[in-house]
PQR file of N, CA, C, O and H, with PARSE charges and radii, in Angstrom:
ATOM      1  N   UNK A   1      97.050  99.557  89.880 -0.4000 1.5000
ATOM      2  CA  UNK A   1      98.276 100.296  89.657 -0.0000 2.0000
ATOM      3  C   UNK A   1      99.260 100.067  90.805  0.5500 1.7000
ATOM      4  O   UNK A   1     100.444 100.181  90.490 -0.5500 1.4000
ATOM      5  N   UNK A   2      99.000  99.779  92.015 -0.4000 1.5000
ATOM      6  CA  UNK A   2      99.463  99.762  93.014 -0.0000 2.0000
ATOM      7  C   UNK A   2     100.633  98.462  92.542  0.5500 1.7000
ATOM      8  O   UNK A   2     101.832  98.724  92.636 -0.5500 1.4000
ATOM      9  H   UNK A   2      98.038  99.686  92.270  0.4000 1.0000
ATOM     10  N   UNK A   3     100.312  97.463  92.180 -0.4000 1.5000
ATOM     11  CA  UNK A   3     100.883  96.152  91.987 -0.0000 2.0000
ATOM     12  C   UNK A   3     102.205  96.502  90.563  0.5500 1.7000
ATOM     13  O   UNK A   3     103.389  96.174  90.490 -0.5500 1.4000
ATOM     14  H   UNK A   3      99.338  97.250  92.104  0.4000 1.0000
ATOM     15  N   UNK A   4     101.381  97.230  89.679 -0.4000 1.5000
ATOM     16  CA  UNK A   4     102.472  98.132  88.909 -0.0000 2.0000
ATOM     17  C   UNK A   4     103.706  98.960  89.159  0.5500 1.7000
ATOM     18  O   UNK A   4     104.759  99.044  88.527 -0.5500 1.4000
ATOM     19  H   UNK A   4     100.419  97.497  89.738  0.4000 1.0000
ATOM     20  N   UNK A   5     103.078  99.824  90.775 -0.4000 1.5000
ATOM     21  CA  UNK A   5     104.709 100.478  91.222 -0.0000 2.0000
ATOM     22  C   UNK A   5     105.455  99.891  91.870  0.5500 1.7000
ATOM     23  O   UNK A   5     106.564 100.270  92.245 -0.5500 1.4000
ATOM     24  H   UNK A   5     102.222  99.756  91.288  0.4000 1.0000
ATOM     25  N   UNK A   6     104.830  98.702  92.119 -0.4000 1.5000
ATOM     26  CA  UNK A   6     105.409  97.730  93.378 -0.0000 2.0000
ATOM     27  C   UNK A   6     106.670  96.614  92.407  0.5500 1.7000
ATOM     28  O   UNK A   6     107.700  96.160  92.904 -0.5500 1.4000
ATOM     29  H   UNK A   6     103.929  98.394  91.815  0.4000 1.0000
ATOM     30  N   UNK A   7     106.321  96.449  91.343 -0.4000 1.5000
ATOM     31  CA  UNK A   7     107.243  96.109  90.603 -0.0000 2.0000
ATOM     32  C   UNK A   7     108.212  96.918  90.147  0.5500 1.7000
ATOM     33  O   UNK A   7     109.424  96.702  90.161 -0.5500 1.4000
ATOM     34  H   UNK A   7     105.484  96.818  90.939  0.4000 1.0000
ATOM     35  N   UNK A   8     107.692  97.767  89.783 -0.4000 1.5000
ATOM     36  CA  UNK A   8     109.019  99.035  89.040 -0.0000 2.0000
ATOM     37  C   UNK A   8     109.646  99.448  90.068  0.5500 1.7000
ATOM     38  O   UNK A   8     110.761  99.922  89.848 -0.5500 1.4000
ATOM     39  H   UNK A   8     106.708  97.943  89.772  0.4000 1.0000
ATOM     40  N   UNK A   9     109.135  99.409  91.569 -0.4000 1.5000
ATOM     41  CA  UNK A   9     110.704  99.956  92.745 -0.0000 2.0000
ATOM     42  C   UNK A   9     111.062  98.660  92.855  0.5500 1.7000
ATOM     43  O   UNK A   9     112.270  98.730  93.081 -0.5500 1.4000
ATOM     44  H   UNK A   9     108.229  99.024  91.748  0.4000 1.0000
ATOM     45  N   UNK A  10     110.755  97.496  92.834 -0.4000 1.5000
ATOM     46  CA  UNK A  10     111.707  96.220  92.664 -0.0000 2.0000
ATOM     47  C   UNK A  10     112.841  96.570  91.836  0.5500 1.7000
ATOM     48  O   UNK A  10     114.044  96.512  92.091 -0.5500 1.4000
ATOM     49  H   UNK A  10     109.774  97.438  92.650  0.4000 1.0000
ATOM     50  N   UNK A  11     112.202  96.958  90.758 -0.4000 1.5000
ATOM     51  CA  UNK A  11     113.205  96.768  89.265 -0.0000 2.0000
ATOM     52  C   UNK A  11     114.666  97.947  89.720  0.5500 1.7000
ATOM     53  O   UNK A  11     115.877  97.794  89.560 -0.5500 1.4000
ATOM     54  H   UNK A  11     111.225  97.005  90.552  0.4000 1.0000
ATOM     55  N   UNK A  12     114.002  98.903  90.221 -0.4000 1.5000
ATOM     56  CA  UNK A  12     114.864 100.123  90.325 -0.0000 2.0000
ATOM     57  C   UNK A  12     115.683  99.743  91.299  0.5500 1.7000
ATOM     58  O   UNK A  12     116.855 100.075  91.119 -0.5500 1.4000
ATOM     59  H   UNK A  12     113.019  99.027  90.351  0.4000 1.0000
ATOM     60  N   UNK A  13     115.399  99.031  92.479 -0.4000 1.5000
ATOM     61  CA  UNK A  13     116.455  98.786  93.641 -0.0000 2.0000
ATOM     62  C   UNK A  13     117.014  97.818  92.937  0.5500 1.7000
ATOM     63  O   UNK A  13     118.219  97.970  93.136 -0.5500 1.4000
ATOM     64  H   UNK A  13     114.447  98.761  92.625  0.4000 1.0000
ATOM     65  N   UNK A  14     116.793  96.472  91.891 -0.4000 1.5000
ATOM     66  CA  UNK A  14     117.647  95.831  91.389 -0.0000 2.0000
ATOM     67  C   UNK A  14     118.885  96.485  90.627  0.5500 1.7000
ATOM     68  O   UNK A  14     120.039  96.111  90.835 -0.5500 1.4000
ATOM     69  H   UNK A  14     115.814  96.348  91.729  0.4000 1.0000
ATOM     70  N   UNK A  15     118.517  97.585  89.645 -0.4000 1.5000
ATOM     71  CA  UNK A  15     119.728  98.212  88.899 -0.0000 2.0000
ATOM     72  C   UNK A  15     120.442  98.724  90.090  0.5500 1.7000
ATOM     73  O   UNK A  15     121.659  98.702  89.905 -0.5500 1.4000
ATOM     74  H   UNK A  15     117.580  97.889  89.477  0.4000 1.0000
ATOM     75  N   UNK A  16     120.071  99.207  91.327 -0.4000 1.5000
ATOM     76  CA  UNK A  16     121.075  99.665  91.680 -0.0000 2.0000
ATOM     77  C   UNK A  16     121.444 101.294  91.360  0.5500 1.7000
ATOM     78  O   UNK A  16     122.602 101.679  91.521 -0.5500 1.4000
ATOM     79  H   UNK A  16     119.083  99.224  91.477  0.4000 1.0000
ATOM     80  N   UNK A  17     120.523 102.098  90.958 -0.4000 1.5000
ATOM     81  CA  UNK A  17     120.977 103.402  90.540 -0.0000 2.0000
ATOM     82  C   UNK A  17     120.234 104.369  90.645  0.5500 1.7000
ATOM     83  O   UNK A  17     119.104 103.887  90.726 -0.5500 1.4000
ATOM     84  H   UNK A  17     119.583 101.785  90.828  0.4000 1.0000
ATOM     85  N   UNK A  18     120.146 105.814  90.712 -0.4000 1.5000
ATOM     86  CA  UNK A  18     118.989 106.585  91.132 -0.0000 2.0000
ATOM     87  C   UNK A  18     118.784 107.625  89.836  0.5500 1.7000
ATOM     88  O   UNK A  18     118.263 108.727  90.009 -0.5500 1.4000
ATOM     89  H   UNK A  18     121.063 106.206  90.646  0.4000 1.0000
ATOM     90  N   UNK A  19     119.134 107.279  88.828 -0.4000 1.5000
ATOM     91  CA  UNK A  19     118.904 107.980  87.683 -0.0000 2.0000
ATOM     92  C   UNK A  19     118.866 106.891  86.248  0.5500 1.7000
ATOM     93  O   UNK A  19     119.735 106.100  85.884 -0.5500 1.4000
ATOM     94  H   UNK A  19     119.557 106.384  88.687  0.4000 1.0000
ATOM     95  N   UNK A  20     117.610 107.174  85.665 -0.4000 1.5000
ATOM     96  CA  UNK A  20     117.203 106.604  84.227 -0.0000 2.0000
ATOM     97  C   UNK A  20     117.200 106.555  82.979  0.5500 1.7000
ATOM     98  O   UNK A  20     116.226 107.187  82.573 -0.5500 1.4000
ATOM     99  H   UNK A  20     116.904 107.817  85.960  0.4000 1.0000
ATOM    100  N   UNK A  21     117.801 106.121  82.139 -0.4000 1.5000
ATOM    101  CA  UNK A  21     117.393 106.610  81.013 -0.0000 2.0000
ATOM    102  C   UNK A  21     115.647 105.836  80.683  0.5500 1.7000
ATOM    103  O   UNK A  21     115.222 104.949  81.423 -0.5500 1.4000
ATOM    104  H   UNK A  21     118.593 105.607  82.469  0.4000 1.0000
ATOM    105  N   UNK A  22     115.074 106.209  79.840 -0.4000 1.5000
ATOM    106  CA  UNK A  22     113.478 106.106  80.048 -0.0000 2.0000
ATOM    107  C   UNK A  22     113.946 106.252  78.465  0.5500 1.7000
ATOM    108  O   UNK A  22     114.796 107.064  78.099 -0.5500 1.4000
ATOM    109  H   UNK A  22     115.419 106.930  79.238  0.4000 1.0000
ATOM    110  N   UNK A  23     113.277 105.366  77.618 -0.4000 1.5000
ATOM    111  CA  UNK A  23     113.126 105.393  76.142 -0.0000 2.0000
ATOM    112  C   UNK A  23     111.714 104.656  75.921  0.5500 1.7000
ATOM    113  O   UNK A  23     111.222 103.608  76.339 -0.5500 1.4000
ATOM    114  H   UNK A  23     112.586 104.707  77.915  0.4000 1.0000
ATOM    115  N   UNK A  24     111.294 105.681  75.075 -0.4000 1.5000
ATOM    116  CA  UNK A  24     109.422 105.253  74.131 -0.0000 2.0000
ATOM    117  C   UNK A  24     109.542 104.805  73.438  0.5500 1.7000
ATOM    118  O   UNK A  24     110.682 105.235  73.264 -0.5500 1.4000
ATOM    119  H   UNK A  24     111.693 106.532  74.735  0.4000 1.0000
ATOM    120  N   UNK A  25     109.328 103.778  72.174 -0.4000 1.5000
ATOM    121  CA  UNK A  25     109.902 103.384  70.996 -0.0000 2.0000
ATOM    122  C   UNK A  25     108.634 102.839  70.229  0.5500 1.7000
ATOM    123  O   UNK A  25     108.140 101.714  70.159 -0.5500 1.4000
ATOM    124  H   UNK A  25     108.401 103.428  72.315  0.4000 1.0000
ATOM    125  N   UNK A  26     108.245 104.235  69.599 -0.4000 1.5000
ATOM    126  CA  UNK A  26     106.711 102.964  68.586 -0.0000 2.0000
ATOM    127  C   UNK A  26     107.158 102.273  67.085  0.5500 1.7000
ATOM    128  O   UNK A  26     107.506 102.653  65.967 -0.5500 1.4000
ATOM    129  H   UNK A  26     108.647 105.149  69.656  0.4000 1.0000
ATOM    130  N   UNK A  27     106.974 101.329  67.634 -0.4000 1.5000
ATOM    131  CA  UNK A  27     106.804  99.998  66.475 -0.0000 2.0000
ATOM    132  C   UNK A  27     105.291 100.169  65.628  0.5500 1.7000
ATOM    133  O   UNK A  27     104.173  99.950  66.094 -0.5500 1.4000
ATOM    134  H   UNK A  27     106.691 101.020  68.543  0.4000 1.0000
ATOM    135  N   UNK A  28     105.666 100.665  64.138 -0.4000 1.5000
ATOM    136  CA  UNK A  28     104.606 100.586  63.400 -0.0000 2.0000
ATOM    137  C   UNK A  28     104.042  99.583  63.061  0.5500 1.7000
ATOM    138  O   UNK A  28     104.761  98.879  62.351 -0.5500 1.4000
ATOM    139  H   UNK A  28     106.575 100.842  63.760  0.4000 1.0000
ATOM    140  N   UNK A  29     102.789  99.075  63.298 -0.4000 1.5000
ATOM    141  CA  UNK A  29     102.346  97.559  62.819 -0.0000 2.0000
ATOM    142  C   UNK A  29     103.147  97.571  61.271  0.5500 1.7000
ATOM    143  O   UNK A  29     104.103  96.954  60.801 -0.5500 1.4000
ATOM    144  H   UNK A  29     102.205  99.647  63.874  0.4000 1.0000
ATOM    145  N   UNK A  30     102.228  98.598  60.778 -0.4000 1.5000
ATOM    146  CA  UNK A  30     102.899  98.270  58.798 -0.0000 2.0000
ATOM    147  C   UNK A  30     104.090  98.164  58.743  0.5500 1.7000
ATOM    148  O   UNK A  30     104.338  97.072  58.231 -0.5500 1.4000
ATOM    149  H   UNK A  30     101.452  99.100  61.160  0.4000 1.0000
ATOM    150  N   UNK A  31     105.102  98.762  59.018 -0.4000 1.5000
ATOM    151  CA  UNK A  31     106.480  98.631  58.369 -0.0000 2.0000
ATOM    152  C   UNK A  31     107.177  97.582  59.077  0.5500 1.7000
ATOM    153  O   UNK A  31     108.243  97.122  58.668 -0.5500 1.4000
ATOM    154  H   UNK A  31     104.901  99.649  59.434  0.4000 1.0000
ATOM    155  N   UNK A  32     106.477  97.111  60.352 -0.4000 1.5000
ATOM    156  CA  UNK A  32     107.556  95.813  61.119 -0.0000 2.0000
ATOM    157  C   UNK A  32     108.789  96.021  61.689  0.5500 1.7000
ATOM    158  O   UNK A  32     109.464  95.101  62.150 -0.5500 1.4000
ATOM    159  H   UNK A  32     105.611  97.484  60.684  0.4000 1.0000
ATOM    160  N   UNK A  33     109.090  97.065  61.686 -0.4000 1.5000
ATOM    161  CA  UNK A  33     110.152  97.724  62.131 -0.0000 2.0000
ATOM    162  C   UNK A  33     110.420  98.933  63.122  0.5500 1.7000
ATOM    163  O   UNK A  33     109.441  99.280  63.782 -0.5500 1.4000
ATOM    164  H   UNK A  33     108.541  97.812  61.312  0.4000 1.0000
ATOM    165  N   UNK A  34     111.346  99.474  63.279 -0.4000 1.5000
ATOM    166  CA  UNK A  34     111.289 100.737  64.589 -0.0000 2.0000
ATOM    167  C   UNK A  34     111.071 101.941  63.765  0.5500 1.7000
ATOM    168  O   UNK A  34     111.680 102.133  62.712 -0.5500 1.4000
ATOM    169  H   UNK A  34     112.142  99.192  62.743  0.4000 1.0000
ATOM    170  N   UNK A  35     110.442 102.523  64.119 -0.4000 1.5000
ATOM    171  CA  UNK A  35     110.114 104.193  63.912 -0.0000 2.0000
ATOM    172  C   UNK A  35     111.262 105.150  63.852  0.5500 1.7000
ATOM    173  O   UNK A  35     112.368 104.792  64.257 -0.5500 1.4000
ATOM    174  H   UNK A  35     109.948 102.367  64.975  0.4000 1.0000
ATOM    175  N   UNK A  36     111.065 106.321  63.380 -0.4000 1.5000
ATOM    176  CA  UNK A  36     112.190 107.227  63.884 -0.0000 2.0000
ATOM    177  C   UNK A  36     111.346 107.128  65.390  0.5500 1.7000
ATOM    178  O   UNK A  36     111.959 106.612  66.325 -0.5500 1.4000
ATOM    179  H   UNK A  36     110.166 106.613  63.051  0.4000 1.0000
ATOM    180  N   UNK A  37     110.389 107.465  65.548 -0.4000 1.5000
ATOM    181  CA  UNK A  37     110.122 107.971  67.052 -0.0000 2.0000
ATOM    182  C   UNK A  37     110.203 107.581  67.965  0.5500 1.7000
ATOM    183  O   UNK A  37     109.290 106.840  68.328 -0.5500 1.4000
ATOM    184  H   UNK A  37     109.891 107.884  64.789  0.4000 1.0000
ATOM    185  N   UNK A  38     111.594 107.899  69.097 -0.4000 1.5000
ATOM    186  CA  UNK A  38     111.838 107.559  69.779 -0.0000 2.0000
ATOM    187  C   UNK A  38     111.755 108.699  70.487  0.5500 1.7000
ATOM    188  O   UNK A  38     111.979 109.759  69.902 -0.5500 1.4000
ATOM    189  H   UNK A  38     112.335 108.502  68.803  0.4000 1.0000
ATOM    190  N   UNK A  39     111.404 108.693  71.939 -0.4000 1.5000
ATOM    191  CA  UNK A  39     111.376 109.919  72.737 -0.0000 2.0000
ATOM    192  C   UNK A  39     112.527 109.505  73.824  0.5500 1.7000
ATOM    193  O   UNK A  39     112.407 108.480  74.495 -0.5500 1.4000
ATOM    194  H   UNK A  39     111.223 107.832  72.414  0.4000 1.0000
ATOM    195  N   UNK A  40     113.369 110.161  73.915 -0.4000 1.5000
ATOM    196  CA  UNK A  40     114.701 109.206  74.508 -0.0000 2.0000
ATOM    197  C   UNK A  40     114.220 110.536  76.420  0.5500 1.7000
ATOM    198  O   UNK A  40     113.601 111.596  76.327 -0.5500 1.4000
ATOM    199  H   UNK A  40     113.466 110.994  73.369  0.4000 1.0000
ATOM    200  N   UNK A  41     114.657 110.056  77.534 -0.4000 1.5000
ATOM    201  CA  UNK A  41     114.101 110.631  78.544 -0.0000 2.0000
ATOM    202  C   UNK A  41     115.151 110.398  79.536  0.5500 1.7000
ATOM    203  O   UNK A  41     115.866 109.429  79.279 -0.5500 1.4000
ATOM    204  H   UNK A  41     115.160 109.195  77.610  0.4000 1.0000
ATOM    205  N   UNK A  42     115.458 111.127  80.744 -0.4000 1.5000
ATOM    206  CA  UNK A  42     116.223 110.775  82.020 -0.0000 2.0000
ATOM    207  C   UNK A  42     115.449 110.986  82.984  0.5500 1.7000
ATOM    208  O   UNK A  42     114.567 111.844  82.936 -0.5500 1.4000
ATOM    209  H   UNK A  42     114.878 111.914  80.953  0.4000 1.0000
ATOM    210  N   UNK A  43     115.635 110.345  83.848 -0.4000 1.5000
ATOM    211  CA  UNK A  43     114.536 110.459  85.254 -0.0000 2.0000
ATOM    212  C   UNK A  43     115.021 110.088  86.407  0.5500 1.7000
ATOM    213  O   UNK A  43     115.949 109.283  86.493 -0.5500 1.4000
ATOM    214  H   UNK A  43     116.352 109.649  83.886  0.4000 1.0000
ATOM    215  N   UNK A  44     114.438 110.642  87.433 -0.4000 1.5000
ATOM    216  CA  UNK A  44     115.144 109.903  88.544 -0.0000 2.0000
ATOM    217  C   UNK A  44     114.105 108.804  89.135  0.5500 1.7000
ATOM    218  O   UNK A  44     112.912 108.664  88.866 -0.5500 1.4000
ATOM    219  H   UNK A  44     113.684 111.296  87.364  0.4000 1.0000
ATOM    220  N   UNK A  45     114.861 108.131  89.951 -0.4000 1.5000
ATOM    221  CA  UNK A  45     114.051 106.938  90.452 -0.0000 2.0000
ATOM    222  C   UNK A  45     112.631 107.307  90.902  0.5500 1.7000
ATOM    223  O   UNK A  45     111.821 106.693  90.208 -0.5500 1.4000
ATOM    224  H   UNK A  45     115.831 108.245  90.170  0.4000 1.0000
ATOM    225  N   UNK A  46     111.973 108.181  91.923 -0.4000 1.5000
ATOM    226  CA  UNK A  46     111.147 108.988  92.326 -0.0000 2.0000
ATOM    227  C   UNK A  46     110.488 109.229  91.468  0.5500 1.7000
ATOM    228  O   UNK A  46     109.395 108.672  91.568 -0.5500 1.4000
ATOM    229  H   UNK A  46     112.631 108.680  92.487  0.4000 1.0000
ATOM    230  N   UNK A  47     110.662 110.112  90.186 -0.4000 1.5000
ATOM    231  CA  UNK A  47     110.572 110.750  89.169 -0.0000 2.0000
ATOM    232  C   UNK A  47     109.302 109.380  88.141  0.5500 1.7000
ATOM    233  O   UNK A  47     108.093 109.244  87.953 -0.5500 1.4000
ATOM    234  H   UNK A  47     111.550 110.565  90.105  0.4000 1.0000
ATOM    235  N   UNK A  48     110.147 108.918  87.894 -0.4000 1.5000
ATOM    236  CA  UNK A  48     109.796 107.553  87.366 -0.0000 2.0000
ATOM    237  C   UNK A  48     108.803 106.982  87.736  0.5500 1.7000
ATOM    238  O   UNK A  48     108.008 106.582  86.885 -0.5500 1.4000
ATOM    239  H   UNK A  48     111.129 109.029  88.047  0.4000 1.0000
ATOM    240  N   UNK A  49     108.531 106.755  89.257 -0.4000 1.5000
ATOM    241  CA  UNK A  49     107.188 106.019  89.552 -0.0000 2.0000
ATOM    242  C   UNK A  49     105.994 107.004  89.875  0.5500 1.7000
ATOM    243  O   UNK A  49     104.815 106.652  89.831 -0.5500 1.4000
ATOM    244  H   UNK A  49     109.177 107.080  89.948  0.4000 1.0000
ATOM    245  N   UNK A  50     106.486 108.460  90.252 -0.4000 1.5000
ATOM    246  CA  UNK A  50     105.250 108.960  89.571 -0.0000 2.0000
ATOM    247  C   UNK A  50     104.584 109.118  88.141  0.5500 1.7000
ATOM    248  O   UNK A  50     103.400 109.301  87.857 -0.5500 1.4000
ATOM    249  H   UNK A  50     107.443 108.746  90.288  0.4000 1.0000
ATOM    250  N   UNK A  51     105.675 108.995  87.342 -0.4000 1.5000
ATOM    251  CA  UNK A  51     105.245 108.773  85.784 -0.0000 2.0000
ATOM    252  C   UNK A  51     104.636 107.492  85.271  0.5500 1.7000
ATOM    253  O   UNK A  51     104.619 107.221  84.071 -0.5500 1.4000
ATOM    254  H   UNK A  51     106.637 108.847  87.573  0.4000 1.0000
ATOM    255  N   UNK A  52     104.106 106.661  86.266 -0.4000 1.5000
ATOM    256  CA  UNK A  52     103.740 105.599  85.684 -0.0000 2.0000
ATOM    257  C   UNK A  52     102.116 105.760  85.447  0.5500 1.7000
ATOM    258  O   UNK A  52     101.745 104.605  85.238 -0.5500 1.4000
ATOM    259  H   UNK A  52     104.120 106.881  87.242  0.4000 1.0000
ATOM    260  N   UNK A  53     101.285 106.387  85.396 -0.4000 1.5000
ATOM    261  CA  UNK A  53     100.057 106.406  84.520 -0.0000 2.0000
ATOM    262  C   UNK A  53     100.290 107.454  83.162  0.5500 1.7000
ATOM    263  O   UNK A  53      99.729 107.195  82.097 -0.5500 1.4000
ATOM    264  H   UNK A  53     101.586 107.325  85.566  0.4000 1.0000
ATOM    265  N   UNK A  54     100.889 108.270  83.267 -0.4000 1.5000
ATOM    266  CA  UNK A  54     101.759 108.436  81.942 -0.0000 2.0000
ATOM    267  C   UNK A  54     102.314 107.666  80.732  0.5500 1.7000
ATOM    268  O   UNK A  54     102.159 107.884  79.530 -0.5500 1.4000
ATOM    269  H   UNK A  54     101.345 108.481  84.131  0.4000 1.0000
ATOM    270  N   UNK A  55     103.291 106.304  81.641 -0.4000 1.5000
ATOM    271  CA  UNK A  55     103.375 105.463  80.922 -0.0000 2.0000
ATOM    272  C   UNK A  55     102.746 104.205  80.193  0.5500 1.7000
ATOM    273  O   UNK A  55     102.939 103.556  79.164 -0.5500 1.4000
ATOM    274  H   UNK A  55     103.417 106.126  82.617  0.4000 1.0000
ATOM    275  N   UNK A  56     101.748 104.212  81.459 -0.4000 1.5000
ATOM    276  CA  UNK A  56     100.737 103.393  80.753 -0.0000 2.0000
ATOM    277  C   UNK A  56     100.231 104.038  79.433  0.5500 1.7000
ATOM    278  O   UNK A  56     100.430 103.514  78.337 -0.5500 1.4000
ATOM    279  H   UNK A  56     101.591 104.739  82.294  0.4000 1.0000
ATOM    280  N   UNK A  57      99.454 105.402  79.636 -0.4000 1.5000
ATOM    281  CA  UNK A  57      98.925 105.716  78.316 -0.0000 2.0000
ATOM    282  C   UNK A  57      99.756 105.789  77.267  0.5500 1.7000
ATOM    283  O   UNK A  57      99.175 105.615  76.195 -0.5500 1.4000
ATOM    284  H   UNK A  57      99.292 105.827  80.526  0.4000 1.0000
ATOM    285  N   UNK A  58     100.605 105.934  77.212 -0.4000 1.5000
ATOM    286  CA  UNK A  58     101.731 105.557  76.265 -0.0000 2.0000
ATOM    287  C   UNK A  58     102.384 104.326  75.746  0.5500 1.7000
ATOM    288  O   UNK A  58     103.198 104.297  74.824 -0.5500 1.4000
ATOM    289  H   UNK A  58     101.077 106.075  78.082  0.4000 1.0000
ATOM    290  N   UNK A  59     102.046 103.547  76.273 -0.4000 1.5000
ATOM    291  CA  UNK A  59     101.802 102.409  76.109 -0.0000 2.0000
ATOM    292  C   UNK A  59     100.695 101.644  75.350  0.5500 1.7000
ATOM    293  O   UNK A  59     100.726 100.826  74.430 -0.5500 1.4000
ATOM    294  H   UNK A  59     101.385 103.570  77.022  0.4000 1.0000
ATOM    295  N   UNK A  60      99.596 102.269  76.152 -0.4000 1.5000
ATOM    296  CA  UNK A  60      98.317 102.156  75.112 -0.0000 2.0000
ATOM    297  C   UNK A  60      98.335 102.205  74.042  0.5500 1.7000
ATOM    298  O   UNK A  60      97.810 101.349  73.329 -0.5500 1.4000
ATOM    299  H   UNK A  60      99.570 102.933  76.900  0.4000 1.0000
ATOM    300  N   UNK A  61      99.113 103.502  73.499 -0.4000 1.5000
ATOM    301  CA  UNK A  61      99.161 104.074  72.258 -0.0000 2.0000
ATOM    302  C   UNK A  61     100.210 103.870  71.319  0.5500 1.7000
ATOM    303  O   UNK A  61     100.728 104.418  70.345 -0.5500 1.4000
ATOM    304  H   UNK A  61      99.539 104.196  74.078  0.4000 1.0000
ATOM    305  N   UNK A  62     100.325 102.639  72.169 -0.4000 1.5000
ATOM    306  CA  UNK A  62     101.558 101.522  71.033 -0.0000 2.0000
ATOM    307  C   UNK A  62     102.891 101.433  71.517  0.5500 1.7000
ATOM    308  O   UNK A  62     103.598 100.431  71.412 -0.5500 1.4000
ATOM    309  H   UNK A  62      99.905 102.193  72.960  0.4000 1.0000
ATOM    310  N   UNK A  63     103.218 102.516  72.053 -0.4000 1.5000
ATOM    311  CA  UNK A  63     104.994 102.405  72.180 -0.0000 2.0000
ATOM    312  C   UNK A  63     105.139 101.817  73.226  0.5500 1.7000
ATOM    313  O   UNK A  63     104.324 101.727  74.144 -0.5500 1.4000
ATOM    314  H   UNK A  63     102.644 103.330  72.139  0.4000 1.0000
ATOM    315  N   UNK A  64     106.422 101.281  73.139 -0.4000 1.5000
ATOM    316  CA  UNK A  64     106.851  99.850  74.030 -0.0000 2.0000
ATOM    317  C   UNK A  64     107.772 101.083  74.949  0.5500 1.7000
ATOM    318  O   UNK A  64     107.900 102.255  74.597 -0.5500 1.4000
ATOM    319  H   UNK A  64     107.084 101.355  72.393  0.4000 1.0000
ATOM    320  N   UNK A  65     108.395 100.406  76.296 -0.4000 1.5000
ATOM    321  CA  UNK A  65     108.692 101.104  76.955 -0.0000 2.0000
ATOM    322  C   UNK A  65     109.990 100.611  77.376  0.5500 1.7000
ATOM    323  O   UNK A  65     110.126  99.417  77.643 -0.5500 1.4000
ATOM    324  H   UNK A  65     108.291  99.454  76.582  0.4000 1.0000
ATOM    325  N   UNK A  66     110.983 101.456  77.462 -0.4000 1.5000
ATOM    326  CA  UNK A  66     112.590 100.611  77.954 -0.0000 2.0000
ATOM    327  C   UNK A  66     112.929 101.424  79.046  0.5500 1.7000
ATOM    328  O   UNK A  66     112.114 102.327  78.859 -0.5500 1.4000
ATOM    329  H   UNK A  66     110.873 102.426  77.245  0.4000 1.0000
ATOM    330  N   UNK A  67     113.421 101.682  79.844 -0.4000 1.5000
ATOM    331  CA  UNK A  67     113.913 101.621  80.869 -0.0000 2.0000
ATOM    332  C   UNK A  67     115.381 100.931  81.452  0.5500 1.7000
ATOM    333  O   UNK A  67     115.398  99.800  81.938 -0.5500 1.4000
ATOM    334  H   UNK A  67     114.083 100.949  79.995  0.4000 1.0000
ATOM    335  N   UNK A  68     116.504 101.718  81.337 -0.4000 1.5000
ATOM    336  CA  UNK A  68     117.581 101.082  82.122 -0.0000 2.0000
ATOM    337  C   UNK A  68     118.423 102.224  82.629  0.5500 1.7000
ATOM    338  O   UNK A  68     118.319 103.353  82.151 -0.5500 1.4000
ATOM    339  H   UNK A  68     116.491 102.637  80.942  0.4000 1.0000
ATOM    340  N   UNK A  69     119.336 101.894  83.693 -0.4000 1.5000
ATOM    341  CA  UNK A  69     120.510 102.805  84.311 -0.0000 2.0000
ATOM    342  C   UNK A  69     121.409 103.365  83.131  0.5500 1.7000
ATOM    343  O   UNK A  69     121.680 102.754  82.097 -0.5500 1.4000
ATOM    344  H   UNK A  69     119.421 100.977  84.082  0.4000 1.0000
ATOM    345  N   UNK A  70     121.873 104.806  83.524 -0.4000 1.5000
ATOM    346  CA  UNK A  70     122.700 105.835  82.160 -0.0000 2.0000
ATOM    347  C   UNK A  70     123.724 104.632  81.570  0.5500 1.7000
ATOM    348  O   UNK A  70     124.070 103.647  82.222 -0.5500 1.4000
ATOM    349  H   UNK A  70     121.653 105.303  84.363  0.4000 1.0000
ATOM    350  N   UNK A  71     124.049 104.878  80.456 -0.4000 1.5000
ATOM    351  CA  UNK A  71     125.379 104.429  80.123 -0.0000 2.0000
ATOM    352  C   UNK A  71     125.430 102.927  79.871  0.5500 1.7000
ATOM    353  O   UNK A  71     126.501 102.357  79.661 -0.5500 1.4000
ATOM    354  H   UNK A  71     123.767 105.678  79.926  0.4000 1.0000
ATOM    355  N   UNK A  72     124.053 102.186  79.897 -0.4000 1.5000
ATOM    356  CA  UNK A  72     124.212 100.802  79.581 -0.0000 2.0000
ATOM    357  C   UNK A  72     123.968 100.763  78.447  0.5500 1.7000
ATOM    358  O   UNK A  72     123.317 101.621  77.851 -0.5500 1.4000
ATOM    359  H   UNK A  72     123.184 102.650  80.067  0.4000 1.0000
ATOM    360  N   UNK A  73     124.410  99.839  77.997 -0.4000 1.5000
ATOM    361  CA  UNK A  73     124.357  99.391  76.086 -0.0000 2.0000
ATOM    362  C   UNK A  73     124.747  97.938  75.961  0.5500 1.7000
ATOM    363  O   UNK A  73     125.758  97.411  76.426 -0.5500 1.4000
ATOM    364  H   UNK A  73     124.939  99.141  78.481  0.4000 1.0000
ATOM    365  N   UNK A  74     123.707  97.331  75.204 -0.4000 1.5000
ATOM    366  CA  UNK A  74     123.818  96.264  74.774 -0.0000 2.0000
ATOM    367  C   UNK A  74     124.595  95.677  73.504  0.5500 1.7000
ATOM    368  O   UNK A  74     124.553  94.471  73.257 -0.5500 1.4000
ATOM    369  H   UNK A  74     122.886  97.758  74.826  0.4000 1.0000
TER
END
């Protein structure tokens, strides 16, 4: 896990920002497509890397994990 937070404060000093939006998003194998279930989240940087065995299990359990600074949109 250690090698896990060591990347995600990379990632976080790259954006540049001290607050997250944090989105869960499970992809149903059957339908091939996105779920309603999305658990949409804000966090702060801090916040965030203690949540990372959280996110793993959530992960486990299928949902993919996004992560970016407020207000970005693709």
């Amino acid at each position: 896990m250690v090698q896990t937070s060591e990347f995600i404060r990379q990632q976080i000093e790259a954006m540049k920002s001290q607050v997250f939006e944090l989105g869960l998003v499970s992809l149903p194998a059957a339908a091939g497509g996105l779920d309603a279930d999305i658990l949409p989240r804000a966090r702060g940087s801090e916040t965030l890397l203690r949540s990372i065995a959280w996110l793993r299990l959530e992960n486990v359990h299928g949902r993919n994990i996004y992560i970016r600074p407020p207000g970005y949109t693709t």
